[in-house]
C-alpha positions in Angstrom: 0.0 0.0 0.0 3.1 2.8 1.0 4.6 1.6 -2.0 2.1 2.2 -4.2 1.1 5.5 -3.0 4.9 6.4 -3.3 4.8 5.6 -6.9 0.9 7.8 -7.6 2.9 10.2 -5.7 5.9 10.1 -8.3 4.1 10.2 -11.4 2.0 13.7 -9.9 5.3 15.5 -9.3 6.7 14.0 -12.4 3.3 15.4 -14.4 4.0 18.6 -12.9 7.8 19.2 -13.8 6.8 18.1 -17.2 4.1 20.4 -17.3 6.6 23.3 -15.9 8.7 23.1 -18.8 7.4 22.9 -22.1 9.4 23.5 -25.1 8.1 27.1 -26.0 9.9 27.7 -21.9 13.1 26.5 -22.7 13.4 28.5 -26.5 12.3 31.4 -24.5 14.9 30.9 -21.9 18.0 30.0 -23.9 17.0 33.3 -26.3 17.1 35.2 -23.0 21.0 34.5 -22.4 21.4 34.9 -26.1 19.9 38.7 -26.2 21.6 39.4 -22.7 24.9 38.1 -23.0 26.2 40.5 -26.0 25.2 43.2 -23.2 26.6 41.9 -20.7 30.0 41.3 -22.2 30.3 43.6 -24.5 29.9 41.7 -27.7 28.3 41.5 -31.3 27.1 38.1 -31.2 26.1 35.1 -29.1 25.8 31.7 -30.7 24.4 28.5 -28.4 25.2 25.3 -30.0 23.8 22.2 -28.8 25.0 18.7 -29.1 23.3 16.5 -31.3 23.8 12.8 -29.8 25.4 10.5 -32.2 25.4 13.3 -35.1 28.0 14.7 -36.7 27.9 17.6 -36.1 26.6 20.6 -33.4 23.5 22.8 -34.4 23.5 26.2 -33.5 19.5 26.1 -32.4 20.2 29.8 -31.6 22.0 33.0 -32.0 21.9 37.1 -32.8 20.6 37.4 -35.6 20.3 33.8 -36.7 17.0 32.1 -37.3 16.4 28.6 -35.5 18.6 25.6 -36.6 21.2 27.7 -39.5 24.2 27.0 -38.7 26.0 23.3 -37.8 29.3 23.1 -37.0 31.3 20.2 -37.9 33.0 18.6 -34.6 36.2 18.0 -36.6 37.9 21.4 -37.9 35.9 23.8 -35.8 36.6 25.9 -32.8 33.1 24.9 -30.9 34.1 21.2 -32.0 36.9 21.4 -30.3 35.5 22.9 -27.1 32.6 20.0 -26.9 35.9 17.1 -27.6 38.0 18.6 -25.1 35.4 20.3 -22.4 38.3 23.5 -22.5 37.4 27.3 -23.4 39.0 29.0 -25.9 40.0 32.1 -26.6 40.7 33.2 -30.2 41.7 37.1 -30.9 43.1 36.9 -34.3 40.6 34.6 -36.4 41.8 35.9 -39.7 44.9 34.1 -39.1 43.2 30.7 -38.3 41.6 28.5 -40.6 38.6 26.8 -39.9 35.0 26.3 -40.6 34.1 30.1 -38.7 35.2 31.2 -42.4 32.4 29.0 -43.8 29.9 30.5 -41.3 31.2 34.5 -41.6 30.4 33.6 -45.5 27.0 32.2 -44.8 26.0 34.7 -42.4 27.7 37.9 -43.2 29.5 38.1 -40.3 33.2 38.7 -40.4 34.4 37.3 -37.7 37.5 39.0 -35.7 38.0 37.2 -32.2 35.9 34.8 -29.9 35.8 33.1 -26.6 34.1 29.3 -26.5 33.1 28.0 -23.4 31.6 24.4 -22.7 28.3 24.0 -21.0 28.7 21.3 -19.0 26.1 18.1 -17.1 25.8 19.2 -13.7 25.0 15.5 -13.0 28.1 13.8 -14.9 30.5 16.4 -16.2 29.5 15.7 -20.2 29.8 18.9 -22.6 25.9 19.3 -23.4 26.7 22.3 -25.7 29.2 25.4 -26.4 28.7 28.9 -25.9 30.4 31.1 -28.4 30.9 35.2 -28.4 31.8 37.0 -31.7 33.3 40.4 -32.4 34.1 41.4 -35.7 35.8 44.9 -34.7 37.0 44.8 -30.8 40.7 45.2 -31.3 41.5 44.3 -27.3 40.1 41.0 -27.6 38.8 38.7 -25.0 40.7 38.3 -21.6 40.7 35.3 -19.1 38.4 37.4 -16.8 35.6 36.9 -19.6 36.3 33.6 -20.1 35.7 32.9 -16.0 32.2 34.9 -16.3 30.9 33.5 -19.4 32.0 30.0 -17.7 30.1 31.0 -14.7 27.1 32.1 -17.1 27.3 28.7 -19.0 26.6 26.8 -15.5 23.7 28.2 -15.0 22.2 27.6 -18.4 23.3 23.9 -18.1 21.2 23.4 -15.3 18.0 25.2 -17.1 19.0 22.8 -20.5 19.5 19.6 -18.2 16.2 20.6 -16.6 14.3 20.9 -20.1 16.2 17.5 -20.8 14.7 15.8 -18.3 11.2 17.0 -18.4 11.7 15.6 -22.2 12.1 12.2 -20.8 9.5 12.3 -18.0 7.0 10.7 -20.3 9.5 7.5 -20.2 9.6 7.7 -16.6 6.5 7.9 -15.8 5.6 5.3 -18.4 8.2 3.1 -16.1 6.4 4.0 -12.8 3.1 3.0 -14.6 4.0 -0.3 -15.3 5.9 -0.9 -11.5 2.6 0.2 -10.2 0.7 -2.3 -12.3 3.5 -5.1 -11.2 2.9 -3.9 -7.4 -0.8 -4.3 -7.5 -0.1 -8.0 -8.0 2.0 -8.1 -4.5 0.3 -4.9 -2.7 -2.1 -6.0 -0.3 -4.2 -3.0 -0.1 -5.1 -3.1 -4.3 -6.0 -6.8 -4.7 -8.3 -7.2 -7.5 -11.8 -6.9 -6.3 -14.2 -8.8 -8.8 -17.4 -8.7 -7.8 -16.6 -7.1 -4.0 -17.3 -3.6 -3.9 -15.4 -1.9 -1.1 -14.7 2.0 -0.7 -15.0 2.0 3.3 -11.6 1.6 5.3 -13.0 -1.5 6.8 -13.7 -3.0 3.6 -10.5 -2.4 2.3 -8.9 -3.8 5.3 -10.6 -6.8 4.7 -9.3 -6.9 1.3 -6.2 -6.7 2.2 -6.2 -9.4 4.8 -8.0 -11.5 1.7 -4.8 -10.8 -0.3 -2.3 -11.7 2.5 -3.9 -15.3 3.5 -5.1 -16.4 0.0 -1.7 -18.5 -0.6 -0.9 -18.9 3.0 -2.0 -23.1 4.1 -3.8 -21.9 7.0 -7.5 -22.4 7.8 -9.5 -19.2 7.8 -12.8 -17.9 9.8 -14.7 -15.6 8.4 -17.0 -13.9 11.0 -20.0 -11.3 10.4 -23.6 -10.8 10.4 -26.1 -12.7 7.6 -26.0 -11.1 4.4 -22.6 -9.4 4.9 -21.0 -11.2 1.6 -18.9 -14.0 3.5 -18.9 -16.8 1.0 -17.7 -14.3 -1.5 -14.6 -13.0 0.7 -14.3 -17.2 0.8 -14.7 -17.3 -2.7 -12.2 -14.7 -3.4 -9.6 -16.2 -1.4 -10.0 -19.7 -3.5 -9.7 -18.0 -6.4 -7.1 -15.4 -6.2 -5.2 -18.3 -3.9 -2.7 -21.4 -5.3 -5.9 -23.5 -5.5 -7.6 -21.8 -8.2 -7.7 -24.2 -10.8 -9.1 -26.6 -8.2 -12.9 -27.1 -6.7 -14.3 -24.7 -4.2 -17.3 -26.5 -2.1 -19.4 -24.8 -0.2 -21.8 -26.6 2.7 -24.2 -25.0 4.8 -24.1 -26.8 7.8 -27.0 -25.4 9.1 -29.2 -26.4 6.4 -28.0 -30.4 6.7 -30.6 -32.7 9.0 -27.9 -34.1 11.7 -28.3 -37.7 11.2 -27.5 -36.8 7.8 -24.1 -34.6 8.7 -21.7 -37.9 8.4 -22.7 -38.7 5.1 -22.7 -35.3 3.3 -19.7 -34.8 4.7 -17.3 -37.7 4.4 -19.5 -40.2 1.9 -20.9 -43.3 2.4 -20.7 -46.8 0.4 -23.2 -48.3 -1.0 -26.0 -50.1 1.2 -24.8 -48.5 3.8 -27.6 -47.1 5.4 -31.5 -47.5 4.0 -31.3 -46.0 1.1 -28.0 -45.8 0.1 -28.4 -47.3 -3.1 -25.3 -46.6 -4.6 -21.8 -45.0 -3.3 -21.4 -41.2 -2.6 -18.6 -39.4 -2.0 -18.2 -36.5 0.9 -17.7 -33.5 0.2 -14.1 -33.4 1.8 -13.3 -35.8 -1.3 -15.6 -33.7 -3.5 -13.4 -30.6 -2.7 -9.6 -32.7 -3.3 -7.1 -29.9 -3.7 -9.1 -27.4 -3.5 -11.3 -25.6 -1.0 -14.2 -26.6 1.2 -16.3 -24.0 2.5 -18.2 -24.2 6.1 -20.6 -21.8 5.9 -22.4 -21.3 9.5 -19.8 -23.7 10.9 -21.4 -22.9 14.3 -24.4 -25.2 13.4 -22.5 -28.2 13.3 -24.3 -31.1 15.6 -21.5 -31.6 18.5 -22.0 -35.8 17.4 -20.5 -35.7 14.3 -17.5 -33.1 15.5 -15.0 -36.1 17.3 -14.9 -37.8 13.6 -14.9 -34.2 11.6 -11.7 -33.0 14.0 -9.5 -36.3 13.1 -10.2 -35.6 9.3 -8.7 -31.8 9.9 -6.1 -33.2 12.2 -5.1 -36.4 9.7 -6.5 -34.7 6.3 -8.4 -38.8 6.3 -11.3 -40.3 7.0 -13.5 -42.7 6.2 -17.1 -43.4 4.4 -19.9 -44.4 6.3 -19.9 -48.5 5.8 -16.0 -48.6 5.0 -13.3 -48.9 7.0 -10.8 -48.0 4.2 -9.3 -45.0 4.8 -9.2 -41.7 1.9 -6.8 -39.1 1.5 -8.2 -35.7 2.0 -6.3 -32.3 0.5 -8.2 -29.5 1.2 -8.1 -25.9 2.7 -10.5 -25.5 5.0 -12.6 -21.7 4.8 -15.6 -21.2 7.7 -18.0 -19.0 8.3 -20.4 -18.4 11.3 -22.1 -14.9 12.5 -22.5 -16.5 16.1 -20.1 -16.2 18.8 -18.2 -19.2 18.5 -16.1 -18.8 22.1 -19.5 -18.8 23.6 -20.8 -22.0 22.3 -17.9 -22.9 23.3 -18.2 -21.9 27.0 -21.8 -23.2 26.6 -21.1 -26.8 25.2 -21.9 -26.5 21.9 -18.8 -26.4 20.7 -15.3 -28.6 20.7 -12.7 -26.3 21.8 -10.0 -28.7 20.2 -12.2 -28.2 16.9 -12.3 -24.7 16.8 -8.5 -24.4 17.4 -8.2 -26.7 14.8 -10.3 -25.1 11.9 -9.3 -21.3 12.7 -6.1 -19.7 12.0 -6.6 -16.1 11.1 -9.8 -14.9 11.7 -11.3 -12.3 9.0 -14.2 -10.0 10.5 -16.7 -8.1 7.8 -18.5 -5.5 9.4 -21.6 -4.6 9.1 -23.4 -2.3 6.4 -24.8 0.3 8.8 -20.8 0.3 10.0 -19.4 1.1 6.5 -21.8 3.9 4.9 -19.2 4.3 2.2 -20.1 1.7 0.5 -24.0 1.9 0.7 -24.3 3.9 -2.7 -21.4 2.1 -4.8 -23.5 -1.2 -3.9 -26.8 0.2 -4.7 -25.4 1.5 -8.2 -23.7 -1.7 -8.7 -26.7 -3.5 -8.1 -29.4 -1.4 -10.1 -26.9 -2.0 -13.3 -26.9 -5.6 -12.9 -30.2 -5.8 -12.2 -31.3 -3.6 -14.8 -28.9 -5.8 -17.6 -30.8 -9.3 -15.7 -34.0 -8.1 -16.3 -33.8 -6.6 -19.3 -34.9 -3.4 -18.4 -33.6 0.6 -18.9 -34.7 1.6 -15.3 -33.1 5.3 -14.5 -31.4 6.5 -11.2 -31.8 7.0 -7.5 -34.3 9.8 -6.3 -32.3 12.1 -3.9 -34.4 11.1 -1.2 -34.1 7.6 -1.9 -30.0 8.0 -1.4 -30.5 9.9 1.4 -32.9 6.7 2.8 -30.7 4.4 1.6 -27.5 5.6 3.9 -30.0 5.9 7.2 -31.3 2.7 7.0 -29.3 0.6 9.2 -29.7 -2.8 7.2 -30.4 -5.3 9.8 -30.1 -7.8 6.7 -26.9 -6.2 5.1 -25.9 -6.6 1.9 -28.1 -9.2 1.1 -31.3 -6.9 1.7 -29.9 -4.0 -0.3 -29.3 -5.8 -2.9 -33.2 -7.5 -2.9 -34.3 -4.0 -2.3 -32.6 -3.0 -5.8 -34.5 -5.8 -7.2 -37.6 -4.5 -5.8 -37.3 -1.0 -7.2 -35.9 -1.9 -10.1 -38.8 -4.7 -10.8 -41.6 -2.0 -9.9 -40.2 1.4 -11.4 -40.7 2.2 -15.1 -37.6 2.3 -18.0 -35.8 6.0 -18.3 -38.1 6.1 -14.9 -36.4 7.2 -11.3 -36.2 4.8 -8.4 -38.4 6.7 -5.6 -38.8 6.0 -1.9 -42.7 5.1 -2.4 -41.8 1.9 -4.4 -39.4 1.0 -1.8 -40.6 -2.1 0.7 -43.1 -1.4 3.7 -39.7 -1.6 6.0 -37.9 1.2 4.4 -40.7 3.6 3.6 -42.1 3.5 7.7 -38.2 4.1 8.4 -38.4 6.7 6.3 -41.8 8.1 7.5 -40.8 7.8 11.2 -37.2 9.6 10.8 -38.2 12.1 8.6 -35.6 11.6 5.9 -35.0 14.6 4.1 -34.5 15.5 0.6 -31.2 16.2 -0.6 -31.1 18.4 -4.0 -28.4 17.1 -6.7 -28.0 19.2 -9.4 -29.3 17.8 -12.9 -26.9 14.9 -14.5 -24.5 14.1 -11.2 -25.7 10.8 -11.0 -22.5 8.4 -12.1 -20.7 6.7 -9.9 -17.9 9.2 -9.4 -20.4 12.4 -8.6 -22.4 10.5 -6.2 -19.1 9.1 -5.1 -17.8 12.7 -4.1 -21.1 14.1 -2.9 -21.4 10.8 -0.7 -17.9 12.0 0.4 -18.5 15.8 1.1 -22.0 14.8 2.8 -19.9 12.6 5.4 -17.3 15.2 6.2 -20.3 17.9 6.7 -22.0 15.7 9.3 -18.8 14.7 10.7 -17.6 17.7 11.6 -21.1 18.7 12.5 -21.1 16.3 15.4 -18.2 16.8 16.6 -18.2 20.6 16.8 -15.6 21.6 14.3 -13.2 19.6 15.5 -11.3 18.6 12.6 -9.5 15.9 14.8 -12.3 13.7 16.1 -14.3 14.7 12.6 -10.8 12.5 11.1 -11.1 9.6 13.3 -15.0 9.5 12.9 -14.1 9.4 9.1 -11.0 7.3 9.7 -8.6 9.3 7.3 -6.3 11.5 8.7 -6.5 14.7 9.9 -4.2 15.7 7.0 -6.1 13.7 4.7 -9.4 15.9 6.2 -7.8 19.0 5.5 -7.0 18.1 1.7 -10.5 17.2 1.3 -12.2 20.3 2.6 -9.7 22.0 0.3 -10.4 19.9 -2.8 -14.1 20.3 -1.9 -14.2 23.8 -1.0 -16.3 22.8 1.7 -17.0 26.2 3.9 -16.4 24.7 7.5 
């Protein structure tokens, strides 16, 4: 999770150098030094040349009274060549009697060139001759002196740092390209970004299930999953099968609360033909059923205590046997439960092997509630009403304010589960290009409604995707959090669980008048 936010955190401040220095920013600069620098040193000209990697020769991309790209020197027989091969200044007072290509360029350009002083710009990072600065005169008799030739190498240091910077910003495309595909890498390790299928989680609580999800789906432990009816646990099973090692193999669930007891043995472990009265045939158990794979206890807590003695040994030995056998099978499974009962206290009452329960639950995962994670109310609900819409063939618009606003009061005794029927329901009963209003919803919701007086909240026209009703479900929360706790941005942070930092961004971002 640190390390992904590290690397969102590098591409913004990458996206904003590159955005600081566009190309139009560095012509403007480097013509800047080339119109001061004649009047700072007492010159007629002020040639930049810039080297071209891997060509042949440097282009002069600008000087007085040059347009853009005229002149290239050759880096063999020419003064800036030999500055860029040797990374030396050089001062020249008598070019008439030196031969070279600044004869070619006084020709092309008018100029007649009488002295000149070259000086390297130079990498601040590595030392390597990016370009040469070269001063002209065609009439100063005194020449250039060693005193210029320290201040127009003090000058060229400072433009190398303004061309390395333009450089760079060139290349940030690459580099953030790079930090793209590291973050698409991380997301396969980073607990906190698992892939979330069908699991819709914007809540912290969520996503710290989701990240305990992604840490035990390859570790061989045995998991409990604990949390109220209707909170999605055989999915958060489901999804550690199926992001897990054992992926390509079955994934059984059982409800052991919906097996009669003297029928527990046999569902579970098999049985062999003639058996029992009416066992005409051989079965096999689920534990076999499930061989290198997953088998999923959902409700574990219903298990009849009779059947636990032979259920423990198969956890303990990963064997057992069939009912009428005494032929022992091979079990390889990972073992997933569920339960929304207190499973210490069944314990404490009776009901339930201590030795068992040790032996089926290494981590525990706990889903909370619906009423408990608000954030993800409306996500759901949208999620649902497209799905729904798509399954029953039907073009049925969005969410009445009201109905939102209904929607994150209600406290969901049935979670999940009963939003998503309640979509159905609305979805079923409401017109296509039609809005989903709080008088179609079921009697339960609408007397909730009646007796809390649920108020309507305007949206303006068209904010009704995901990510508007995503940021007004956001701005709502802060508003009421720091309603109730006063203004106290501190407790309003831990009611929200963000930071107080994190707060402070999103009133900003918001604009939120607090």
């Amino acid at each position: 999770m640190e390390l992904r936010s590290q690397l969102s955190s590098l591409r913004r401040r990458l996206n904003q150098v590159r955005g600081s220095w566009t190309t139009e920013d560095y012509n403007s600069l480097v013509c800047f030094y080339v119109d001061l620098l004649p009047k700072l040193m007492h010159v007629e000209r002020c040639t930049i040349f810039l080297n071209e990697s891997g060509g042949g020769s440097l282009v002069s991309m600008f000087g007085t009274a040059l347009e853009r790209g005229v002149i290239q020197a050759p880096r063999e027989g020419s003064i800036v060549g030999r500055v860029l091969a040797d990374g030396d200044s050089v001062i020249e007072n008598d070019l008439k009697a030196v031969s070279g290509y600044h004869q070619q360029a006084d020709e092309q350009t008018g100029f007649h060139s009488r002295n000149t002083l070259c000086a390297p710009i130079r990498s601040v990072a590595n030392g390597a001759v990016l370009g040469v600065i070269q001063l002209l005169n065609s009439n100063k008799a005194s020449g250039f002196s060693t005193d210029d030739q320290v201040y127009l190498e003090e000058i060229a240091g400072y433009l190398s740092i303004s061309i390395e910077s333009f450089l760079l910003s060139e290349k940030i495309e690459e580099i953030v390209e790079i930090a793209r595909e590291i973050d698409t890498e991380v997301a396969k390790i980073q607990p906190g970004e698992m892939p979330q299928g069908e699991f819709i989680a914007k809540s912290p609580e969520m996503l710290a299930v989701l990240r305990m999800v992604w840490v035990v789906r390859n570790t061989p432990v045995n998991v409990l999953i604990q949390g109220e009816n209707g909170t999605g646990k055989e999915l958060i099973a489901k999804m550690i099968h199926e992001h897990g090692e054992r992926h390509d193999k079955p994934f059984v669930p059982v409800n052991c609360a919906c097996i009669p007891e003297t029928l527990v043995e046999s569902e579970f472990f098999g049985h062999e033909k003639g058996a029992f009265t009416g066992a005409g045939k051989s079965r096999r158990g689920r534990f076999e059923e499930a061989k290198g794979g997953t088998l999923f206890l959902d409700e574990i807590g219903e298990m009849p205590l009779s059947v636990q003695p032979k259920f423990l040994r198969a956890v303990q030995e990963q064997e057992g046997t069939r009912l009428g056998s005494n032929v022992p099978v091979a079990y390889d499974v990972r073992l997933i439960s569920a339960t929304n009962r207190d499973l210490q206290k069944e314990i404490d009452e009776g009901n339930f092997r201590r030795d068992l329960f040790f032996r089926l639950f290494s981590v525990e995962i706990e889903i909370p509630p619906l009423r408990e994670r608000k954030e993800d109310i409306l996500p759901l609900a949208l999620s649902f009403r497209e799905e729904t819409n798509q399954r029953f063939s039907k073009a049925v618009g969005e969410f009445s304010p009201e109905l939102l606003n209904l929607f994150e009061e209600f406290p969901w005794p049935g979670n999940v589960r009963q939003l998503m029927k309640e979509v159905e329901r609305l979805v079923a009963l409401t017109g296509d290009g039609m809005q989903m209003e709080v008088a179609t919803c079921s009697r339960e919701l609408r007397t909730f409604a009646a007796n809390n007086q649920i108020e309507k909240v305007r949206m303006p026209e068209g904010e009704y995707g995901l990510p508007e009703q995503v940021t007004s479900l956001e701005k709502r929360l802060i508003v009421k959090a720091l309603t109730d706790t006063g203004g106290n941005k501190t407790q309003a942070s831990k009611l929200l669980h963000i930071t107080r930092q994190g707060l402070l961004k999103k009133i900003k971002r918001y604009q939120l008048s607090v």
